[in-house]
C-alpha positions in Angstrom: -16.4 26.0 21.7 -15.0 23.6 18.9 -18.8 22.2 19.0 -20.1 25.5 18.7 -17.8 26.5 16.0 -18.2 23.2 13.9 -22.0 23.6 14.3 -21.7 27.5 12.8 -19.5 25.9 9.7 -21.7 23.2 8.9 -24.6 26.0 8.6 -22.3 27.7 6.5 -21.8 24.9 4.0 -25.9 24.7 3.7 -26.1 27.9 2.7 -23.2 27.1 -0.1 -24.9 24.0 -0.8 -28.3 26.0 -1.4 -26.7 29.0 -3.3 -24.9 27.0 -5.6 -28.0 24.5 -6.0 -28.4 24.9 -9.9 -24.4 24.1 -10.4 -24.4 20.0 -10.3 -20.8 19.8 -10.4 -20.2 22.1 -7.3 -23.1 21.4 -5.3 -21.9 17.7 -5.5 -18.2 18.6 -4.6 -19.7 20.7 -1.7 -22.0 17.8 -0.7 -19.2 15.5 -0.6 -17.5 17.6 2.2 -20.9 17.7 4.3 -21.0 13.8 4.2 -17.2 13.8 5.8 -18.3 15.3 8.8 -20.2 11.7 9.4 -16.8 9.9 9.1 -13.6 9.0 10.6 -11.2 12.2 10.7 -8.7 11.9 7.4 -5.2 12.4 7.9 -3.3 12.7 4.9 0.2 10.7 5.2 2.2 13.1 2.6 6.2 13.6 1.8 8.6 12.7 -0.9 9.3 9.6 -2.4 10.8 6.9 -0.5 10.2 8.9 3.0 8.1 6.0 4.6 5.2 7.0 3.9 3.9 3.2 3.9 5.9 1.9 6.8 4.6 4.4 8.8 1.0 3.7 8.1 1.8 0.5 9.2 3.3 1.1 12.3 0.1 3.3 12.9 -2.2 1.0 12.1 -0.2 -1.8 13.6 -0.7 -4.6 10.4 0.9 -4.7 7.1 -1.4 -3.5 4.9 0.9 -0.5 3.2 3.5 -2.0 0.3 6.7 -0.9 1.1 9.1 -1.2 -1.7 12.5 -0.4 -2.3 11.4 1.7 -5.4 8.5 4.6 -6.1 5.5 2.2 -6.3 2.5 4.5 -4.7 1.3 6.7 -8.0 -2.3 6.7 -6.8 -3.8 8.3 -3.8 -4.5 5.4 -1.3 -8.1 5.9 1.4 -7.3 3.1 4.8 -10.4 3.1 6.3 -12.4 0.8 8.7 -14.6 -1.5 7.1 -16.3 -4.6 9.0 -14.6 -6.6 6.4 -11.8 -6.7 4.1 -12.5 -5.1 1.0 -10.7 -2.8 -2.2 -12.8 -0.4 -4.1 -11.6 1.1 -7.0 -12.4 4.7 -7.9 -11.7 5.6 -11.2 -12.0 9.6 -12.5 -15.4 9.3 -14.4 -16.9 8.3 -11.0 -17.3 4.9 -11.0 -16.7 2.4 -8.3 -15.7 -1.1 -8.8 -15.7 -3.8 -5.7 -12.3 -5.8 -6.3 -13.0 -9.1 -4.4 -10.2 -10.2 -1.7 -10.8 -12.8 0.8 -8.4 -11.1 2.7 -6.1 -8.1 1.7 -2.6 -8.3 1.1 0.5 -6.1 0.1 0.8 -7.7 -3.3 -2.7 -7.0 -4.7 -2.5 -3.4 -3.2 0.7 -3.1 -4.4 -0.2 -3.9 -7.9 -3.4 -1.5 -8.2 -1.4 1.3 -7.1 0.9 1.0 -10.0 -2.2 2.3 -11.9 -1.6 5.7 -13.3 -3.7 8.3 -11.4 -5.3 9.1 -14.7 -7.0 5.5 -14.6 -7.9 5.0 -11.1 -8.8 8.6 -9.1 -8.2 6.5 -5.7 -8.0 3.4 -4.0 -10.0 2.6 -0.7 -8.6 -0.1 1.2 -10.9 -0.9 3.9 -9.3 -3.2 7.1 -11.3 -4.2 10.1 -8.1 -3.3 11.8 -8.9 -1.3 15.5 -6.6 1.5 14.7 -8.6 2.7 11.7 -11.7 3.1 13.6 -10.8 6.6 14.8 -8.9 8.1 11.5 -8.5 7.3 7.9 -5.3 7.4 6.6 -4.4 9.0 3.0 -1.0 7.6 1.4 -0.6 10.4 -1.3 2.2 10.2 -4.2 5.1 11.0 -3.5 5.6 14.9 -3.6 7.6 15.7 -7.1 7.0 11.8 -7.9 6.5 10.9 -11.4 3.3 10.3 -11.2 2.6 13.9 -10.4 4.9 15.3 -13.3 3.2 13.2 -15.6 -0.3 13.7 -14.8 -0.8 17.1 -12.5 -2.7 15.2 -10.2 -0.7 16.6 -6.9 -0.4 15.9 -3.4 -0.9 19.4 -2.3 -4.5 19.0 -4.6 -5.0 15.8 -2.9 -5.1 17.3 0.6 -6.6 20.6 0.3 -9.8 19.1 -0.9 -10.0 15.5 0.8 -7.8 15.6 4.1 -8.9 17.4 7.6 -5.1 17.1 8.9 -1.4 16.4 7.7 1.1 14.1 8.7 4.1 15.1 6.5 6.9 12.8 6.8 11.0 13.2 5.5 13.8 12.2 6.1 15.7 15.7 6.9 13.6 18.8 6.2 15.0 20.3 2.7 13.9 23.6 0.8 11.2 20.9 -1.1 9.5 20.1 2.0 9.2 23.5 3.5 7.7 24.9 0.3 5.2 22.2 0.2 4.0 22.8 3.4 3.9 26.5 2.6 2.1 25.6 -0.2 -0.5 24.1 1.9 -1.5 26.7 3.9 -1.8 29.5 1.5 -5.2 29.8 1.5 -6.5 32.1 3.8 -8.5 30.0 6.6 -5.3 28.0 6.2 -3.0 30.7 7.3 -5.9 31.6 9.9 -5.8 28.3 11.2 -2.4 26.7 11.0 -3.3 23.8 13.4 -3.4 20.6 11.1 0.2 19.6 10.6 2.5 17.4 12.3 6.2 17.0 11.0 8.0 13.4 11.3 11.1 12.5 10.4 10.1 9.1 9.9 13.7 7.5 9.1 15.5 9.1 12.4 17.8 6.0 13.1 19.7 7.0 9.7 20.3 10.4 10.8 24.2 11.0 10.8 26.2 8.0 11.2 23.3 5.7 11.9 24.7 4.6 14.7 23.4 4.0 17.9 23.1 8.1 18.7 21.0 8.4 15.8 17.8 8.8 17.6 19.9 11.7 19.9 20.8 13.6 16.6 17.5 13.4 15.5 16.0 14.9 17.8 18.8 18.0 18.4 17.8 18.5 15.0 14.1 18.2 15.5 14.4 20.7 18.4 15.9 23.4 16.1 13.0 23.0 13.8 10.5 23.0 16.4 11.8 26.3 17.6 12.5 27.8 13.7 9.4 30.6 13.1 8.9 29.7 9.5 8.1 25.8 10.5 6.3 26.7 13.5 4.4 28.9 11.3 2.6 25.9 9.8 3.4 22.9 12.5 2.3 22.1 15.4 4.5 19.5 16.3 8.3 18.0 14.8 9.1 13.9 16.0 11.5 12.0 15.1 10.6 8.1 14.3 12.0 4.9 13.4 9.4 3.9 11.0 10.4 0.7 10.0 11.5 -0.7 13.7 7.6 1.0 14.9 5.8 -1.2 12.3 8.6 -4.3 13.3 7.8 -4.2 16.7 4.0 -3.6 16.6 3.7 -6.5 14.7 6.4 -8.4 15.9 6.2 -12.5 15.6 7.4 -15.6 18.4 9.5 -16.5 16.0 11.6 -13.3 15.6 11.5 -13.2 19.4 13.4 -16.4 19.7 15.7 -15.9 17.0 16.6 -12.1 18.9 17.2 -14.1 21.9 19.5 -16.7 20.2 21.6 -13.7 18.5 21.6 -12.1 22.0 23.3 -16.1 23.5 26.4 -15.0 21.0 29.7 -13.7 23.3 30.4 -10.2 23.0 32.7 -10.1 20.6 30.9 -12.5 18.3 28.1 -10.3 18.6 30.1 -7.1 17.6 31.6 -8.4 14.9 27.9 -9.4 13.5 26.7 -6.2 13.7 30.0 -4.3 12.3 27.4 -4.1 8.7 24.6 -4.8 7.4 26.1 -6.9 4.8 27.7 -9.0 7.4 25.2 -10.0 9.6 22.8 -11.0 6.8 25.3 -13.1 5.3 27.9 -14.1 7.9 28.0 -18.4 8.2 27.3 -17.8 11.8 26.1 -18.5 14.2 24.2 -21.7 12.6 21.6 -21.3 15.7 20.1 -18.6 13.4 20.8 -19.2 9.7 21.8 -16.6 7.4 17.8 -16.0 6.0 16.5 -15.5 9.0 18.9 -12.7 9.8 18.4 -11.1 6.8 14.5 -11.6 7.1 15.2 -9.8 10.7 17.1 -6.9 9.0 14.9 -6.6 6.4 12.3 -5.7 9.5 13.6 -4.2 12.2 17.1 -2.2 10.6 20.5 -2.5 11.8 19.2 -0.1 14.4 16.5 -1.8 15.6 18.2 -5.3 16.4 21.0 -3.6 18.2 18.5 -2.3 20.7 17.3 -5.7 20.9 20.4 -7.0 21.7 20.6 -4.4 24.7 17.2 -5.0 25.5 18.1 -8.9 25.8 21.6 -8.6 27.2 21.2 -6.2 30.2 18.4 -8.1 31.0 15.8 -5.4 30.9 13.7 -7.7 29.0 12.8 -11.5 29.5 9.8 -11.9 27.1 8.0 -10.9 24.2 5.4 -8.6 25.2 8.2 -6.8 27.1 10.7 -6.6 24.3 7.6 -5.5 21.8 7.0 -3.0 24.1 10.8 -1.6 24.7 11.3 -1.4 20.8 8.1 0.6 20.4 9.5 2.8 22.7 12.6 3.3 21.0 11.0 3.9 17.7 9.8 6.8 19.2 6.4 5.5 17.7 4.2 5.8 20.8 5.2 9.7 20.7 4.1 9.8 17.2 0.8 8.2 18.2 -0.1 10.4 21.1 0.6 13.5 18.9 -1.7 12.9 16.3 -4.5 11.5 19.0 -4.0 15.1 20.8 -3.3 16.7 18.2 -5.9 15.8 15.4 -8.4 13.2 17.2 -9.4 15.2 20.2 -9.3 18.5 18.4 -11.5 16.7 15.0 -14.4 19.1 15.8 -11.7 22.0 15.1 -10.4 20.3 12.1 -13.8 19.3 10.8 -14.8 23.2 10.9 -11.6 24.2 9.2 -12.0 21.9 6.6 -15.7 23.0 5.7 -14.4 26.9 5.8 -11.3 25.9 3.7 -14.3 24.3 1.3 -16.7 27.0 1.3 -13.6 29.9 0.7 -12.7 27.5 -2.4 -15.9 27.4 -4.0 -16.3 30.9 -3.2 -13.1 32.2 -5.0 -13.1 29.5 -7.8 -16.8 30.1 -8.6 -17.7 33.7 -8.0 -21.5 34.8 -9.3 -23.4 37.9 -8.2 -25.5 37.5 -4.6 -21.7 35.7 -3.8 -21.3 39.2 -1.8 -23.8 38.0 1.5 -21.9 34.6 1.8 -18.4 36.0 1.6 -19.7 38.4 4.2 -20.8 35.7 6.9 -17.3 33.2 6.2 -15.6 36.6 7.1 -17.7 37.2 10.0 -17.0 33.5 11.0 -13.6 33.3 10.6 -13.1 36.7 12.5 -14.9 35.0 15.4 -13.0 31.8 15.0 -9.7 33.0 15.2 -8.8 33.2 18.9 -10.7 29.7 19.5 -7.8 28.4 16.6 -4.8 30.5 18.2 -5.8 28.6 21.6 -5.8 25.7 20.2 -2.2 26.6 18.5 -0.8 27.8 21.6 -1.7 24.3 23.4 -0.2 22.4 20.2 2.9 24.7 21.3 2.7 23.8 24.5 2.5 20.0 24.0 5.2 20.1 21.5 8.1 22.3 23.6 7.6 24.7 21.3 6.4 27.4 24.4 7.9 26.4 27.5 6.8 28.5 30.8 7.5 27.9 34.1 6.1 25.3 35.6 3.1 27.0 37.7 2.4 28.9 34.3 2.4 26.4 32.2 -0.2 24.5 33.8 -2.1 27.4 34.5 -1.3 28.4 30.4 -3.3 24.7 29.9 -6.2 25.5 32.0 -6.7 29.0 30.3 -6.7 27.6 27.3 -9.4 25.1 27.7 -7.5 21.6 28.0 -9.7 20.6 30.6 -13.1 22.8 29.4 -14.2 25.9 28.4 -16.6 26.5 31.5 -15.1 29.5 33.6 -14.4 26.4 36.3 -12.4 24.7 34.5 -10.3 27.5 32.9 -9.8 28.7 36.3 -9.6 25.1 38.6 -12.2 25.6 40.3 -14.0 23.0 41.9 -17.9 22.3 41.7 -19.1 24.3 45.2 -17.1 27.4 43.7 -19.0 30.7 44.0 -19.6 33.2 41.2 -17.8 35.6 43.2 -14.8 33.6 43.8 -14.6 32.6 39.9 -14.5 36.2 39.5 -12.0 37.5 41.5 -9.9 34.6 40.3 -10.2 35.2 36.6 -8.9 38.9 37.9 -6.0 37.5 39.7 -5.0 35.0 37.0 -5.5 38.3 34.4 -3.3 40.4 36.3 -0.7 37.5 36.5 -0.6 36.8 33.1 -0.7 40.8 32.1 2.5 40.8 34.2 4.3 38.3 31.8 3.0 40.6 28.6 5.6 43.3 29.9 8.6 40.4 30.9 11.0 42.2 28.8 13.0 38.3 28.5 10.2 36.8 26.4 10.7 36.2 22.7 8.6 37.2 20.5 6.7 33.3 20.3 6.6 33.8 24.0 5.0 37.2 24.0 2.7 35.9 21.5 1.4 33.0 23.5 1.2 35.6 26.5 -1.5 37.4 24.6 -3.4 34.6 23.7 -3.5 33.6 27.4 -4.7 37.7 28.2 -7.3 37.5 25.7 -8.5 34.2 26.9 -8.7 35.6 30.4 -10.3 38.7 29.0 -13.3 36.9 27.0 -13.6 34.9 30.3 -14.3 38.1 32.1 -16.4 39.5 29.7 -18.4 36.3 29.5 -18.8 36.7 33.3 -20.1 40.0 33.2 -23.0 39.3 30.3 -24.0 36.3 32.9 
């Protein structure tokens, strides 16, 4: 159905394209969008300063290619893309590109372009041969409220309404800021149609409270209350909590660190505790001598306090004897792999979806911003589209629900929700489970059954209203199943 919907939106855009032929300036802005469809799915990294905005693309892409700084330092929108070879290209506003030679790429020459003020440089492309930009492009936007969009009005929000297909927003705690942004977002009408491109993270979860070795727990009580809060779910599909920092620390991590974790983790107990009573003391502390002073702090620096005391009870209980093993108990703990399998289910598998939404979100703009007479006819068949769209997008926002916690069924149900929906295919055998040999008159009488079932939970007087919601969506899925059936 996604197919079948992307392929009625790309038709769509055409017949923008071909209306608004005579105006250069949007029939190049429209083009633009038709050439996306040929690339990677965009997913714009978004949230206020100092949120982790870089660390977190780093521990997605697994390599440091992200500056991470203890101050603001991104005040340019930032494209990582796959490219064969390393390379920077330099956008600046009046359209030009400029090819900025590296033999290889580094923080420090990334980190120094995107000190340019946006009004200089309109974006930087970064393009790494790295495997995990193969599937998605990642945007680093400025910081939302950051200086660099008070000084120039070139915004986040503008940034991915007209060049990202999904959101990952990322903060700290949710505050009033973030919710209005993400409000802000979805404004538009296909966006409030299709709320089905946004993932929240709180990307610095093993500060949360104390920061102590419950932080990850507290995190994600607190993630919990937002996942079930009506205005968030609104416009998310999904709230994690992540340690950032110890997910890039550990995807990357070195032999080197490895051995120095396993001398710290050689210390007695109580020399060990004592270490790790502060930050300030185990960067500094004269001992042990087995692992000087630098390369503590160098290990602080990477993994967080947080991060080497789940090393050390990695090491110590003996869950973990090497380094692929300890790489892969830290990734774990960042809560990173979670992260990871979110966006692939929520954004990669469903990019035909996106794709569609973001040519409709295109079309509406240019519609709105640049009315003319004849506009009438195309307004007409982008309302005609979306009306048809819409239960294929609320299935799609019931199984992000699903997926998240958000709905929770029993069991039985909540397979059968998945099936109805079209995790496993839209055919009427897959919605229903049937096997290959099933007759047409057996698919039938099951598609009543599972109506009937699902007709019974409409009328469950102990469902909330997300719950009755989601019921519906399953009934009408059922009921389009039928009617399909019955034209066959």
């Amino acid at each position: 159905m996604s197919e079948r919907l992307l392929e009625h939106a790309r038709a769509l855009m055409v017949r923008a394209m071909t209306f608004y032929r005579d105006d250069t300036r949007t029939s190049t802005w429209l083009r633009g969008r038709m050439e996306r469809l040929d690339q990677p799915l965009r997913i714009a990294v978004s949230g206020r300063v100092k949120s982790g905005k870089s660390t977190l693309i780093n521990a997605l892409v697994g390599e440091e290619l992200a500056p991470t700084d203890a101050e603001e330092r991104t005040q340019v929108s930032t494209f990582y893309q796959y490219g064969p070879e390393p390379k920077v290209l330099v956008h600046t506003p009046s359209g030009a590109v400029q090819n900025v030679p590296v033999p290889s790429l580094d923080t420090g020459t990334i980190r120094d372009l995107q000190r340019w003020r946006p009004d200089e440089v309109a974006r930087l492309v970064i393009e790494s041969p790295s495997p995990g930009l193969q599937a998605i492009t990642l945007i680093e936007t400025p910081g939302v409220a950051s200086s660099a969009v008070q000084e120039t009005g070139r915004s986040a929000l503008a940034q991915i309404l007209s060049e990202a297909d999904a959101v990952l927003y990322l903060t700290r705690h949710p505050h009033q800021t973030d919710l209005q942004f993400l409000q802000s977002v979805h404004e538009l009408q296909i966006a409030r149609y299709a709320p089905i491109n946004t993932i929240i993270a709180f990307s610095r979860a093993d500060e949360t409270g104390s920061g102590g070795v419950d932080a990850l727990d507290a995190a994600e009580r607190i993630a919990q209350r937002y996942r079930d809060d009506p205005t968030v779910r609104s416009f998310s599909q999904h709230v994690i909590p992540v340690v950032g920092l110890l997910g890039q620390a550990a995807s990357t991590m070195t032999a080197e660190e490895f051995a120095s974790f396993v001398g710290l983790a050689r210390l007695s107990q109580s020399d060990l505790e004592a270490l790790l009573l502060s930050a300030d003391r185990f960067a500094n502390s004269t001992v042990p001598e087995s692992v000087p002073a630098a390369v503590r702090a160098k290990l602080l620096e990477r993994f967080g306090r947080y991060g080497i005391a789940r090393a050390m009870t990695c090491l110590r209980d003996g869950s973990v004897t090497d380094l692929k093993g300890l790489r892969t108990a830290l990734l774990e703990d960042s809560r990173l792999n979670d992260l990871q399998e979110a966006v692939h289910l929520q954004f990669v598998e469903r990019q035909d979806a996106l794709r569609a939404r973001s040519i409709l979100l295109a079309v509406d703009m240019v519609l709105r911003a640049n009315p003319r007479p004849g506009v009438q006819r195309l307004l007409g068949e982008f309302e005609h589209l979306m009306v048809n769209a819409a239960h294929e997008w609320d299935e799609l926002r019931l199984l992000s629900s699903l997926a998240s916690g958000q709905v929770r069924f029993p069991r039985s149900l909540q397979s059968e929700a998945h099936r109805m929906l079209g995790a496993y295919g839209h055919d009427a055998r897959s919605r229903l489970g049937g096997d290959d040999n099933a007759m047409e008159a057996d698919l039938a009488d099951e598609a009543a059954a599972t109506l009937a079932r699902w007709r019974e939970q409409a009328v469950n007087p102990l469902h909330d209203r997300a719950h009755r919601e989601a019921v519906q969506t399953v009934v009408r899925s059922c009921e389009r199943l039928i009617a399909s059936q019955m034209r066959g």
